[in-house]
C-alpha distance (Angstrom), angle and dihedral (degrees) to the residues before:
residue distance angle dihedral
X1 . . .
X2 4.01 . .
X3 3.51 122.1 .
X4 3.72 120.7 -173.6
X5 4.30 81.6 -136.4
X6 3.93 76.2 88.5
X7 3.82 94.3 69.7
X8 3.59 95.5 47.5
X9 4.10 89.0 42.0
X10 3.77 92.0 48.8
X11 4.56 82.8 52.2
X12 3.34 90.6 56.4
X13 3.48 105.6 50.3
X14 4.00 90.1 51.4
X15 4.01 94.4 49.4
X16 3.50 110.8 120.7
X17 4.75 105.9 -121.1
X18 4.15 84.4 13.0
X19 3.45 100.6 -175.8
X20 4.23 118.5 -149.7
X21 4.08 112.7 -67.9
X22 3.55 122.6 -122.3
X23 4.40 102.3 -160.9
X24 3.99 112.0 -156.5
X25 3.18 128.0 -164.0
X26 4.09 142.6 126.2
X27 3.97 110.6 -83.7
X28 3.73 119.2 -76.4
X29 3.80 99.6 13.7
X30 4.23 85.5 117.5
X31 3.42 105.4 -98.7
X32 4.04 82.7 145.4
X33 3.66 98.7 44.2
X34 3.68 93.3 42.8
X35 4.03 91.9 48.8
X36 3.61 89.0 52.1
X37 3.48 102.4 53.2
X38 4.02 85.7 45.8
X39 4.17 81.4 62.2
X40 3.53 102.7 43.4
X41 3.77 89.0 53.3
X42 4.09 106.9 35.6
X43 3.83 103.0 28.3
X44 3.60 130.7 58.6
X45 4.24 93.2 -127.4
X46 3.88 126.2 12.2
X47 4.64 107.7 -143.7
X48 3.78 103.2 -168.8
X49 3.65 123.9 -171.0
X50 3.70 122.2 -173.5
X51 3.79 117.9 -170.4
X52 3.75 97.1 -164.1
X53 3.86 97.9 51.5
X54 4.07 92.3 40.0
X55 3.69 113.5 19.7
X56 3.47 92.3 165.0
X57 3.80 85.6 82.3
X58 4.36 85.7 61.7
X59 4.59 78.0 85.3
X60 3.93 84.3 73.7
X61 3.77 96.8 68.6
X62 3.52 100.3 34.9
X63 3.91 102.4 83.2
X64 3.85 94.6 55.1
X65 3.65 136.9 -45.7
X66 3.61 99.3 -116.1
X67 4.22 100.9 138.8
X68 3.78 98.1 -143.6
X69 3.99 90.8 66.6
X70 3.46 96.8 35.0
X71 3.83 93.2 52.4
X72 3.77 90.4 53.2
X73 3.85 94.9 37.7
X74 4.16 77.6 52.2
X75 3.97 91.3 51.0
X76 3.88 90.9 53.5
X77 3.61 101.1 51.5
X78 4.18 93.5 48.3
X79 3.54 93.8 33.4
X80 3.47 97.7 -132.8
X81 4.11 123.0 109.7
X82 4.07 116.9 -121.0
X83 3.70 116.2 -118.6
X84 3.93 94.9 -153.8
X85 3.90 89.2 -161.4
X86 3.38 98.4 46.1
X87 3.81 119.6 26.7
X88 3.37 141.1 80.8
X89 3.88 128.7 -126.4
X90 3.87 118.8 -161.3
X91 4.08 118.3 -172.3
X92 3.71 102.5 -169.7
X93 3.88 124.6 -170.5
X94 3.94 89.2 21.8
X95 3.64 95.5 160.6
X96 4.22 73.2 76.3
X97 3.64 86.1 66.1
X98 3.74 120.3 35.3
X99 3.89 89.9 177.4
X100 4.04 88.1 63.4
X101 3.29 93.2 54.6
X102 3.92 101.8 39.1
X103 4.55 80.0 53.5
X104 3.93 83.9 65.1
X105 3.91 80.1 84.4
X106 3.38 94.1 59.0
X107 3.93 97.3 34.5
X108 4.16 78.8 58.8
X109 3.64 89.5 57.5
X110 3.69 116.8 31.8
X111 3.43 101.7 30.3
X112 3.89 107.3 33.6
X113 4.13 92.8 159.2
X114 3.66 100.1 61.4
X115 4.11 122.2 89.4
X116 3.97 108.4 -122.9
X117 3.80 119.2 -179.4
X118 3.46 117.6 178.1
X119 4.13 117.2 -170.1
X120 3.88 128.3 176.7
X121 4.31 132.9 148.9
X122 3.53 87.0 -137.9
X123 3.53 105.6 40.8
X124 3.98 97.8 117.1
X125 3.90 97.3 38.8
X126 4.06 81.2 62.5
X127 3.82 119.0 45.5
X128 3.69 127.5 48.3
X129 3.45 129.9 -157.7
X130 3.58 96.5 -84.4
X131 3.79 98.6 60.0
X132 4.11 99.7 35.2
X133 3.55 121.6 88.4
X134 3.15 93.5 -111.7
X135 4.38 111.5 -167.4
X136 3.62 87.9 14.7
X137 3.92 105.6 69.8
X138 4.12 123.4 62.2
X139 3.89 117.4 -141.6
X140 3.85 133.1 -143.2
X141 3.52 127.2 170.4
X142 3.92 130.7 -140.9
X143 3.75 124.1 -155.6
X144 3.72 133.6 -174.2
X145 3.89 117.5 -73.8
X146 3.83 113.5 -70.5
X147 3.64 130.1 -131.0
X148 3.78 86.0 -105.1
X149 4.29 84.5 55.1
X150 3.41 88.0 41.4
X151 3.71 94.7 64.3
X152 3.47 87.0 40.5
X153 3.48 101.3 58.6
X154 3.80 89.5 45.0
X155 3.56 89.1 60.4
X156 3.51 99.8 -104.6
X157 3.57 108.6 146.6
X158 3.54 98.8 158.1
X159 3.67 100.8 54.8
X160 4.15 87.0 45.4
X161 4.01 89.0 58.4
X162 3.78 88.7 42.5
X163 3.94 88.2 57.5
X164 4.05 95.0 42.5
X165 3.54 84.2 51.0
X166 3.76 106.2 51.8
X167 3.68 105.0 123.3
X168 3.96 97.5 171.8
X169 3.79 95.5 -118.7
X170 3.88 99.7 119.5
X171 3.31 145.2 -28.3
X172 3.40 136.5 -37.1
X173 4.10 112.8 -106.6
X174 3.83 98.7 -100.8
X175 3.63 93.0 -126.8
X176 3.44 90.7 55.2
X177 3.85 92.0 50.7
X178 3.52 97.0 45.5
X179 4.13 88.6 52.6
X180 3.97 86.5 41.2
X181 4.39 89.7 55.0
X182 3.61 90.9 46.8
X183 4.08 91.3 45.3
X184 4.05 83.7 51.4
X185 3.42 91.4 55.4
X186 3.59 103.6 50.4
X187 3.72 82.1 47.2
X188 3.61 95.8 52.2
X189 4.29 79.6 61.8
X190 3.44 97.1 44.1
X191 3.75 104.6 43.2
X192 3.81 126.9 -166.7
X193 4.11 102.6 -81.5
X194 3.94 95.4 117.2
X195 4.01 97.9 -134.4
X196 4.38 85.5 58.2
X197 4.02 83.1 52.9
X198 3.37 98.6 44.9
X199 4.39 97.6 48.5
X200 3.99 73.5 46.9
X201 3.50 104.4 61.4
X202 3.92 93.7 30.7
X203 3.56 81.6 69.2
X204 3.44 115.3 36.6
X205 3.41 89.7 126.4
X206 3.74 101.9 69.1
X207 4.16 93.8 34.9
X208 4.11 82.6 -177.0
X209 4.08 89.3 58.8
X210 3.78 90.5 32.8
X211 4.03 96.8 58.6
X212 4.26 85.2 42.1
X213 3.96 89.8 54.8
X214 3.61 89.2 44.6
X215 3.81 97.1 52.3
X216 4.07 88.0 47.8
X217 3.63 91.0 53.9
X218 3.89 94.2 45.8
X219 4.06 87.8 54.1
X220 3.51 91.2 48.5
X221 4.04 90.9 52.0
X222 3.83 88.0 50.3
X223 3.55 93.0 51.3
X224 3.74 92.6 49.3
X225 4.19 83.7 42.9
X226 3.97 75.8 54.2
X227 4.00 103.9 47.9
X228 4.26 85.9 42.0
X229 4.13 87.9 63.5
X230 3.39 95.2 43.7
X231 4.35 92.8 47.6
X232 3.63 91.4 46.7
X233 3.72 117.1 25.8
X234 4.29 100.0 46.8
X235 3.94 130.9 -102.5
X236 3.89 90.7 -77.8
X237 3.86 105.2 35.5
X238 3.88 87.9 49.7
X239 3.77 85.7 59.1
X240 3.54 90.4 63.4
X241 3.47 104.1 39.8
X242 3.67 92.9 48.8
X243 4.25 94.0 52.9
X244 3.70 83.5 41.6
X245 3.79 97.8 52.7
X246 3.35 91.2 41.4
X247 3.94 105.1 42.4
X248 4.15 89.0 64.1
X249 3.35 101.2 84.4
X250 4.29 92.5 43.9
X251 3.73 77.5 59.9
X252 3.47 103.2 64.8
X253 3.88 95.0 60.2
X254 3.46 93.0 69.1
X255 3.95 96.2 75.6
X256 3.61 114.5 66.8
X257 3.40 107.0 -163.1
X258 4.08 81.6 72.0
X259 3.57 96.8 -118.4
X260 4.44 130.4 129.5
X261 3.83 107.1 -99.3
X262 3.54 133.2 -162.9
X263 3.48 115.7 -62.0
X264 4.05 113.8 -96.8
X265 3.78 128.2 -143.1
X266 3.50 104.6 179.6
X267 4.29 116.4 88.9
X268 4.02 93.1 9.6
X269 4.06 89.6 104.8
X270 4.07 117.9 17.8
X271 4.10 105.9 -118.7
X272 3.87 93.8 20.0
X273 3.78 130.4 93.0
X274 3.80 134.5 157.1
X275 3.45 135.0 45.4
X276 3.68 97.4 -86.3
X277 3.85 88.1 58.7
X278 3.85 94.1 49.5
X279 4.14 101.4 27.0
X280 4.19 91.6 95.8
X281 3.68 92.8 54.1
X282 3.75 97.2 42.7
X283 4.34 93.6 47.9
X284 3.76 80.6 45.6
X285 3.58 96.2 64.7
X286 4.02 97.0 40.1
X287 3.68 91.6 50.5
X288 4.08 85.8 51.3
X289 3.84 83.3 45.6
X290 3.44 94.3 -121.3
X291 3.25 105.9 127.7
X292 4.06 128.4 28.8
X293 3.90 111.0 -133.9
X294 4.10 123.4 -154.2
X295 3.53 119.4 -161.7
X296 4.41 115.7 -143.0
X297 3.40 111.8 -131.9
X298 3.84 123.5 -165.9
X299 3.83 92.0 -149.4
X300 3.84 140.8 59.3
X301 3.61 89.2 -148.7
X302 4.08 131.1 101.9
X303 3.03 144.7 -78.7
X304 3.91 78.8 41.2
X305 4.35 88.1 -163.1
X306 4.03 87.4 77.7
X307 3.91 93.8 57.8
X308 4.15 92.9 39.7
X309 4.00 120.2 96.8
X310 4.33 117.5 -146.0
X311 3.80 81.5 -132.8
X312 3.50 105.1 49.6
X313 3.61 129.0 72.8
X314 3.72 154.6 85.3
X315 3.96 129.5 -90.6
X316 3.80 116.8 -154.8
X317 4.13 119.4 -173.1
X318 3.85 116.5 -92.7
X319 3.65 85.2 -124.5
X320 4.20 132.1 28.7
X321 3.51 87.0 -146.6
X322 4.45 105.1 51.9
X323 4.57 73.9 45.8
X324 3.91 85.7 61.1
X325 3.69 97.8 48.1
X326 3.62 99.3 38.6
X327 4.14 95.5 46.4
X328 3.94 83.3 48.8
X329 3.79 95.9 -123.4
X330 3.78 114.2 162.1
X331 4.00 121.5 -121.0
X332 3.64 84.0 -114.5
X333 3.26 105.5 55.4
X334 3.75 92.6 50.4
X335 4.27 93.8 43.0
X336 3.91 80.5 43.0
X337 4.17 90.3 53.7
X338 3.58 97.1 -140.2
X339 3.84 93.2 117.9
X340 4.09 89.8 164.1
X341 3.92 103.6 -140.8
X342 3.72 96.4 -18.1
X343 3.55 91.0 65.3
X344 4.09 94.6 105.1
X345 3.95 90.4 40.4
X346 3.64 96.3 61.9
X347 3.79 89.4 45.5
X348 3.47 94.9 48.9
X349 4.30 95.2 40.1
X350 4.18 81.4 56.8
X351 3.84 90.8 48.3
X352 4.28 93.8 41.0
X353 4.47 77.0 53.3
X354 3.26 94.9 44.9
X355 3.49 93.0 53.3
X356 3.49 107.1 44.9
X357 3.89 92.8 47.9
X358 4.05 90.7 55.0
X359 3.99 80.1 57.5
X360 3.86 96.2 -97.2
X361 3.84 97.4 143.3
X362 4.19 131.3 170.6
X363 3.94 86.8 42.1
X364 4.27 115.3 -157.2
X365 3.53 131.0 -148.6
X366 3.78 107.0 -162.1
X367 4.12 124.2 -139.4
X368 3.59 133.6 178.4
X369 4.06 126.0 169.4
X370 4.20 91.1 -56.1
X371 4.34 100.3 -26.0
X372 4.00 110.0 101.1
X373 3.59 131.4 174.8
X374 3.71 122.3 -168.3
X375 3.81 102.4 -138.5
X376 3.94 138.9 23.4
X377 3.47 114.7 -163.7
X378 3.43 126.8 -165.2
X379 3.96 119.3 -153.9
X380 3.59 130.5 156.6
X381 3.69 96.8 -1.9
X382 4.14 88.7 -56.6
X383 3.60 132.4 112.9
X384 3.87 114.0 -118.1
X385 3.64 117.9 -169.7
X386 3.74 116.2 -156.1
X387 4.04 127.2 -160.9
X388 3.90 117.0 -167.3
X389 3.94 117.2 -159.3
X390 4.00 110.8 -174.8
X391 3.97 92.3 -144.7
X392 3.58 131.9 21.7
X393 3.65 107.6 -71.8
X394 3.64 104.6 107.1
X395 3.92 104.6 172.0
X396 3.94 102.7 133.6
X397 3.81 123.6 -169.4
X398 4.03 95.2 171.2
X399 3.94 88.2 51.7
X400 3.48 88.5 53.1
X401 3.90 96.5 48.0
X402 3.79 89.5 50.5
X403 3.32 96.3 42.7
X404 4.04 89.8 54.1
X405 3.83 93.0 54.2
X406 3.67 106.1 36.4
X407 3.86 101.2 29.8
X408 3.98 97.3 -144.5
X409 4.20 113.0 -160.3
X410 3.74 79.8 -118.4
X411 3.67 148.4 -5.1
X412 3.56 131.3 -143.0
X413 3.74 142.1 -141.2
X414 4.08 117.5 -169.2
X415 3.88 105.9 -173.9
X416 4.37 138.4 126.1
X417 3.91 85.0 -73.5
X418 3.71 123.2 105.6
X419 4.00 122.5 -104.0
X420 3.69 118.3 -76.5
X421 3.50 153.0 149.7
X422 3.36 137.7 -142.4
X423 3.92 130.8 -121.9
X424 3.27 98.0 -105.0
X425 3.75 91.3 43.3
X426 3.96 98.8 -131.6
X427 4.00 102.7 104.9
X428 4.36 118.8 52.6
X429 3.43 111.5 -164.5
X430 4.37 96.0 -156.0
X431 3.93 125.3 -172.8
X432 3.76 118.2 -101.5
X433 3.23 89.0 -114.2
X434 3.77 105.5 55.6
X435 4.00 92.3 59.1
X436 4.00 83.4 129.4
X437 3.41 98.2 62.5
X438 4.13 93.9 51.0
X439 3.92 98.7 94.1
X440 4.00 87.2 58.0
X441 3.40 99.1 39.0
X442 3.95 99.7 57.7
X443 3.67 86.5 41.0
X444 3.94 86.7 54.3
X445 3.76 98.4 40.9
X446 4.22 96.8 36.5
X447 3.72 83.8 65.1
X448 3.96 107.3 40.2
């Protein structure tokens, strides 16, 4: 399947002094798959270690870290010569093999031709600052598939150029929205983890079968999610984590108006309470990009980090799918849309995705006294603030309040109704399923 990774893969590899890549993301999104493919078709030969599935291979980096031995040492145990020039060399798992990843310093500096990409799920739960080579390594991060991939990968070509082609001047065809909502839902199922996709569209066929081999592949994924706390985070850390991860989504039933609330400390973990009792677990699973953290600010203003507390925020899934599966929802109840009281959480986990894969990092929920608003988005030095409705009722009192004191250039509204704006052209109402496209499309209409 595509992944728009490529694009970003394919820049780095023509940037003039490109230093060795480091590629993020939570395990199983297809960081290895996706640096593969980038091989096959941009470099003349592909060498790929991986430290988990042959450790063996660790004895390379342990003499020193000097490149020009380790490349050859490399060429002897595969068997295959290194074009420096030309090839590409992939070090998967590396969080396996903190001396591999501390020799990107050296790759940086002594051999400054050669294509290094490092990738790991683990990598920032493992190295501090001391032992990374820190200056001399670039970073890009992978997330699970996108509703755009989604489509994609479905074979839905013509709902992938309507997307890239959104320009914000109308409406969308209502045949083409009404396909698009029904596409969003399945997705909303499905998820973005590449092995739910794939039983997915295997089985398109047989949608009843399809959904089934999509839920058993989900549990498997949070079992391995499972067995990766307890390997790397000890007996009684992995405790934690795994209540903790697993305790958000029984959260979320407890407001009834269906939207995300503030994080709550008290009852995840028998005996502990606070922040400071629960704040290793919870940077544990953003750093293993598990989880997707929102900070509440009390002000519409920037630099948003000065009205933001450590203690107070929301957590959202990594993935809308994995939050199905491990709150137990059935397929159809979410392809019916009558999510009960998580209704507004799943909208809002797609939008938080959404968002941070179009590069819309640092997300803010904003509260004052008993006004919320989901999203702040910044864009072109501007504060945005950004209401999400799950259905099509798109009345909204907070939006107003905000609106009132910090007089945004525009609001916006991302719900099941079609794209519009208003007469006086302040407030965009925006499909669900175009939260992607929001960053460019305030930017676009803030300045017409």
């Amino acid at each position: 399947m595509q992944r728009k990774i490529k694009e970003h893969l394919v820049n780095w590899k023509l940037k003039k002094g490109r230093k060795p890549l480091i590629l993020q993301g939570a395990r199983q999104v297809g960081k290895t798959y996706s640096l593969k493919e980038f091989g096959k078709e941009y470099f003349s030969k592909v060498h790929y270690l991986n430290f988990e599935e042959e450790p063996q291979i660790k004895k390379i980096f342990e003499r020193d870290l000097i490149p020009a031995r380790i490349l050859q040492e490399i060429s002897f145990y595969a068997d295959a010569s290194i074009d420096v020039q030309n090839d590409l060399v992939i070090f998967d798992e590396a969080q396996e093999c903190p001396k591999a990843v501390a020799s990107l310093k050296y790759f940086a500096e002594e051999s400054a031709g050669l294509a290094v990409c490092c990738a790991g799920s683990l990598l920032g739960l493992h190295f501090s600052e001391a032992g990374f080579p820190v200056g001399k390594v670039e970073f890009l991060k992978m997330h699970p598939l996108t509703f755009e991939e989604f489509l994609a990968a479905c074979g839905d070509a013509k709902s992938v150029d309507f997307i890239n082609g959104f320009d914000s001047s109308g409406a969308v065809p209502e045949v083409v929205h009404a396909h698009l909502w029904e596409m969003l839902k399945k997705y909303m199922v499905v998820g973005g983890m590449p092995e739910a996709a794939l039983a997915f569209i295997g089985n398109q066929d047989d949608l009843f079968k399809a959904y089934n081999e999509v839920r058993k592949k989900q549990s498997d994924l949070v079992l391995a999610f499972v067995a990766d706390i307890a390997k790397h985070s000890g007996k009684e850390n992995s405790m934690r984590i795994e209540r903790l991860w697993q305790n958000i989504p029984h959260q979320l039933a407890r407001e009834q108006n269906g939207s995300a609330s503030k994080f709550r400390f008290k009852g995840v973990i028998p005996g502990l309470r606070g922040y400071s009792r629960l704040e290793g677990a919870i940077d544990w699973l953003q750093s293993a990009g598990l989880i997707i953290r929102t900070a509440i600010v009390n002000s519409g203003k920037l630099p948003f980090s000065s009205y933001s507390k450590e203690n107070f925020f929301k957590l959202y899934f990594f993935d809308a799918g994995l939050l199905g599966a491990v709150s137990r929802l059935p397929p159809k109840t979410i392809l019916d849309y009558e999510y009960g009281s998580y209704k507004g959480y799943f909208a809002e986990n797609f939008a938080a995705q959404e968002f941070i894969a179009a590069g819309i990092e640092d997300l803010c929920c904003w509260r004052e006294n008993t006004a919320e608003v989901e999203f702040l988005v910044e864009a072109g030095g501007n504060v945005f603030p950004v209401e999400i409705k799950s259905g099509w009722a798109t009345q909204s009192k907070s939006l107003a309040v905000f609106s009132q004191k910090y007089n945004p250039p525009l609001k916006i509204i991302l719900s099941a109704n079609n794209f519009s704006v208003n007469a006086g052209g302040r407030l965009i109402k925006m499909p669900l399923y175009l939260s992607s496209k929001i960053k460019s499309s305030v930017l676009k209409l803030s300045r017409s």
